[in-house]
Structures are given as structure tokens and as C-alpha cells.
PyMOL Python script that loads the backbone (N, CA, C, O; Angstrom):
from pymol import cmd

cmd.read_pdbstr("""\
ATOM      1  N   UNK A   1     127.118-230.293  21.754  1.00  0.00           N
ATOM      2  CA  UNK A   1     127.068-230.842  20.389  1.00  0.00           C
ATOM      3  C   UNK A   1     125.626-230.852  19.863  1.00  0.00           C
ATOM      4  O   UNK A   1     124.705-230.507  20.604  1.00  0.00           O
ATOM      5  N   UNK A   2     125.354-231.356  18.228  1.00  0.00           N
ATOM      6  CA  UNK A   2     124.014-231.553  17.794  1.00  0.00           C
ATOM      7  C   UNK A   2     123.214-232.367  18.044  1.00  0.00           C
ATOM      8  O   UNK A   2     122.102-232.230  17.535  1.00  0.00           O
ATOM      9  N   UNK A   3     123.450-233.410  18.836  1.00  0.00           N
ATOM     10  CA  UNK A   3     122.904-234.428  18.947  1.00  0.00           C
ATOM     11  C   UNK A   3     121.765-234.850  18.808  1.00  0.00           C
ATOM     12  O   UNK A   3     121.227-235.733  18.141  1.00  0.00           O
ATOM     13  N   UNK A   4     121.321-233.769  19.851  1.00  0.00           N
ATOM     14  CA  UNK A   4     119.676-233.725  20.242  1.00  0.00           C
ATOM     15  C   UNK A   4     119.118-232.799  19.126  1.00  0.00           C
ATOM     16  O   UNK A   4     117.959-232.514  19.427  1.00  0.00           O
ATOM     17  N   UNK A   5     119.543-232.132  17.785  1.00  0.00           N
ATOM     18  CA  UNK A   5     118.982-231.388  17.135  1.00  0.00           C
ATOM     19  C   UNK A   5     118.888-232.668  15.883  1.00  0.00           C
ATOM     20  O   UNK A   5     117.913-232.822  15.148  1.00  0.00           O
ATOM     21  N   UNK A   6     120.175-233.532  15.858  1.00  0.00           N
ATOM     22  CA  UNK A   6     119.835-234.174  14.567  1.00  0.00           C
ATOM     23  C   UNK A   6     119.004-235.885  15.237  1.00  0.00           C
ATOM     24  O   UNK A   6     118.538-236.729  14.471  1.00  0.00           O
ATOM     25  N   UNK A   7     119.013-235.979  16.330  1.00  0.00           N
ATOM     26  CA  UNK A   7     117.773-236.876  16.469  1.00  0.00           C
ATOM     27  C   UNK A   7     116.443-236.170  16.671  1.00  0.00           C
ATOM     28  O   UNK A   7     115.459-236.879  16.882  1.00  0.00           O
ATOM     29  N   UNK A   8     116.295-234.721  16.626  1.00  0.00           N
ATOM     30  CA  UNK A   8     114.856-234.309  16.081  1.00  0.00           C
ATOM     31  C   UNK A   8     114.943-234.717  14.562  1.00  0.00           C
ATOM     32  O   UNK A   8     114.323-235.669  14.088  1.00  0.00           O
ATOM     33  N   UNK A   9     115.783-233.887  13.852  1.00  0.00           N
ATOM     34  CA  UNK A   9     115.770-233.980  12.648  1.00  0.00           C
ATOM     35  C   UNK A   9     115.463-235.852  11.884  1.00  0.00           C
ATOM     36  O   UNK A   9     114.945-236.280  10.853  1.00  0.00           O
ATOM     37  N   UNK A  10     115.822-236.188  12.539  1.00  0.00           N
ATOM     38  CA  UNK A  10     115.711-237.784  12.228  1.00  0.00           C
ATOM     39  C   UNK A  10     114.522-238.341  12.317  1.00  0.00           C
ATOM     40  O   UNK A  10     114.059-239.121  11.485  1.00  0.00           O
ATOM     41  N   UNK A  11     113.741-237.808  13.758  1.00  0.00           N
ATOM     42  CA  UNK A  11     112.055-238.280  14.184  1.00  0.00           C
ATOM     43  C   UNK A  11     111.381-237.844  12.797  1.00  0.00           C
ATOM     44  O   UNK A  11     110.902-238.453  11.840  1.00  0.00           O
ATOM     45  N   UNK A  12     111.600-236.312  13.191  1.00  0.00           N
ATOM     46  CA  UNK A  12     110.784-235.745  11.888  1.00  0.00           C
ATOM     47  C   UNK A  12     111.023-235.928  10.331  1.00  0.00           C
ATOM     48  O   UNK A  12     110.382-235.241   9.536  1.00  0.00           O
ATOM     49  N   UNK A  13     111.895-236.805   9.932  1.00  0.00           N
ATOM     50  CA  UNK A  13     111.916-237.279   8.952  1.00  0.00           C
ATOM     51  C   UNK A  13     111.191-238.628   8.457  1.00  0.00           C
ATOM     52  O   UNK A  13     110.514-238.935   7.475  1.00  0.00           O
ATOM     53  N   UNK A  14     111.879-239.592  10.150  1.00  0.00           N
ATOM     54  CA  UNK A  14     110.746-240.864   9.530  1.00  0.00           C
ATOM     55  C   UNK A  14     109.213-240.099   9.587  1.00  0.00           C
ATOM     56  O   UNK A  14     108.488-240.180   8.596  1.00  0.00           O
ATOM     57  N   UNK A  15     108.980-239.712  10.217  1.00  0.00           N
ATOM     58  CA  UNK A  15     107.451-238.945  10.974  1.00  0.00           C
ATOM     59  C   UNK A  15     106.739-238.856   9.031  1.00  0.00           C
ATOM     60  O   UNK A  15     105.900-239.546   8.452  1.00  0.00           O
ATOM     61  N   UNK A  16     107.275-238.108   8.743  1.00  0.00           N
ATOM     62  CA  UNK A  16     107.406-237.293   6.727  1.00  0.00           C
ATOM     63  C   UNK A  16     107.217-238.636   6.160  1.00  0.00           C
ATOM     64  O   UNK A  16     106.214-238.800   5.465  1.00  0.00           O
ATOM     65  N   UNK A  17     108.234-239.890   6.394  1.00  0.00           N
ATOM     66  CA  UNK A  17     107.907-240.661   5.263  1.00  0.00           C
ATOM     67  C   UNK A  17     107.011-241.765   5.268  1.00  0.00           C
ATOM     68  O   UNK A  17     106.573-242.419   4.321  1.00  0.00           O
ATOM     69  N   UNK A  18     106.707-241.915   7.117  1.00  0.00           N
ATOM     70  CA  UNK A  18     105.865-242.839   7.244  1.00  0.00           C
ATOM     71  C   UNK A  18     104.238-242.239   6.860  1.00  0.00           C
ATOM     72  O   UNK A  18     103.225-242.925   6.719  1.00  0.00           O
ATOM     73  N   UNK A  19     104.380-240.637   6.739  1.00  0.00           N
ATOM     74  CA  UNK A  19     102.628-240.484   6.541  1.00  0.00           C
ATOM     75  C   UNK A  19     102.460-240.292   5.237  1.00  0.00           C
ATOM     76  O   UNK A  19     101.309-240.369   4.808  1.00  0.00           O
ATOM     77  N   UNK A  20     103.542-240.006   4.326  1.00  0.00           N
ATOM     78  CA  UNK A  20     104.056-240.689   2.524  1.00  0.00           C
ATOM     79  C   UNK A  20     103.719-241.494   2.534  1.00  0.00           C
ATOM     80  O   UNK A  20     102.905-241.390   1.616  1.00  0.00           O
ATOM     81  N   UNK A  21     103.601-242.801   3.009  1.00  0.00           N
ATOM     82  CA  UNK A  21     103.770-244.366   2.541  1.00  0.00           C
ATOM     83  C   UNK A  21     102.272-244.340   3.466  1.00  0.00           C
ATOM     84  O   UNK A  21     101.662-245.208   2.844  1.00  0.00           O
ATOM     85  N   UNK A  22     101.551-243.994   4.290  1.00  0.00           N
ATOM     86  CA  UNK A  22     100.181-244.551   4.619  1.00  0.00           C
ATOM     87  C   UNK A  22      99.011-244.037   3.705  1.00  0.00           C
ATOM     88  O   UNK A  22      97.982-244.634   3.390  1.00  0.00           O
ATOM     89  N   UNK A  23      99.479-242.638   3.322  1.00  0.00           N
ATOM     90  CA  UNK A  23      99.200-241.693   1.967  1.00  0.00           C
ATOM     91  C   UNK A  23      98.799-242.635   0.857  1.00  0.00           C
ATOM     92  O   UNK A  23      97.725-243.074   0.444  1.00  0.00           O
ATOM     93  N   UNK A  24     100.021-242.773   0.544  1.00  0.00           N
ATOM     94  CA  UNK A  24     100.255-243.903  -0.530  1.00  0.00           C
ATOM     95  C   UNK A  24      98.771-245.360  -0.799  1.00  0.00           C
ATOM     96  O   UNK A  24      97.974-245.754  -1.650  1.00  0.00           O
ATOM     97  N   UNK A  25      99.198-245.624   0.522  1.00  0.00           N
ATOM     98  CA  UNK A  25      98.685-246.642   1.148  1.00  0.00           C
ATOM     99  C   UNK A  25      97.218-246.746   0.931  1.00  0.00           C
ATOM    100  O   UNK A  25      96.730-247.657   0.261  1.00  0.00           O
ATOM    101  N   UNK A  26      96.671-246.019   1.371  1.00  0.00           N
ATOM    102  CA  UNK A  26      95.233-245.436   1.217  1.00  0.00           C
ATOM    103  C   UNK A  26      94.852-245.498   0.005  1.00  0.00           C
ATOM    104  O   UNK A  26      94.039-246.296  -0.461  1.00  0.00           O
ATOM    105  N   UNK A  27      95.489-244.566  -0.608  1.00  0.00           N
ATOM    106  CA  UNK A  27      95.206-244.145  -2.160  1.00  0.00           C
ATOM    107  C   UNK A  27      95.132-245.165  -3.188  1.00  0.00           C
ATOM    108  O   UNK A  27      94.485-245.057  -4.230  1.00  0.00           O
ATOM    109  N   UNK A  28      95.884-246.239  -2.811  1.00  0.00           N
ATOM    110  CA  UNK A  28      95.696-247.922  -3.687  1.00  0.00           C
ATOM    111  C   UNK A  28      94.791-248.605  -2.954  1.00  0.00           C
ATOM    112  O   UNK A  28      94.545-249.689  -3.484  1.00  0.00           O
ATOM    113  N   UNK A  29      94.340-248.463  -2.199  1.00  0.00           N
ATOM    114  CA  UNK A  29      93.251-249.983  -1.697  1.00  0.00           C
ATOM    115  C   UNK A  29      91.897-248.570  -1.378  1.00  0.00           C
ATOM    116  O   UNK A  29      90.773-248.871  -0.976  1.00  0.00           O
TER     117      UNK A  29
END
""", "prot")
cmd.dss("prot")
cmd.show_as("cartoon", "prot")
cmd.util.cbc("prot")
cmd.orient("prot")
């Protein structure tokens, strides 16, 4: 099954939005 392809897909998504939001983060203070 996918399992192990859609818990990559999952890492690498939070991975995407957590360096969005430190991005973010930065850019206001």
C-alpha cells in the first residue's frame, strides 16, 4: 500500500508550511 509514500507526502508538507510561517515570521518582527 501507500502508506509510507503519503506519510512522506505529509512530512514534506508540514516541512513547506512550517518554513511559510517562520518566513512570515521574520518578515514582521
Amino acid at each position: 500500500k501507500n502508506d509510507n509514500q503519503l506519510a512522506m507526502l505529509f512530512t514534506l508538507a508540514n516541512l513547506f508550511r512550517a518554513d511559510q510561517m517562520i518566513r512570515q515570521w521574520e518578515r514582521s518582527h
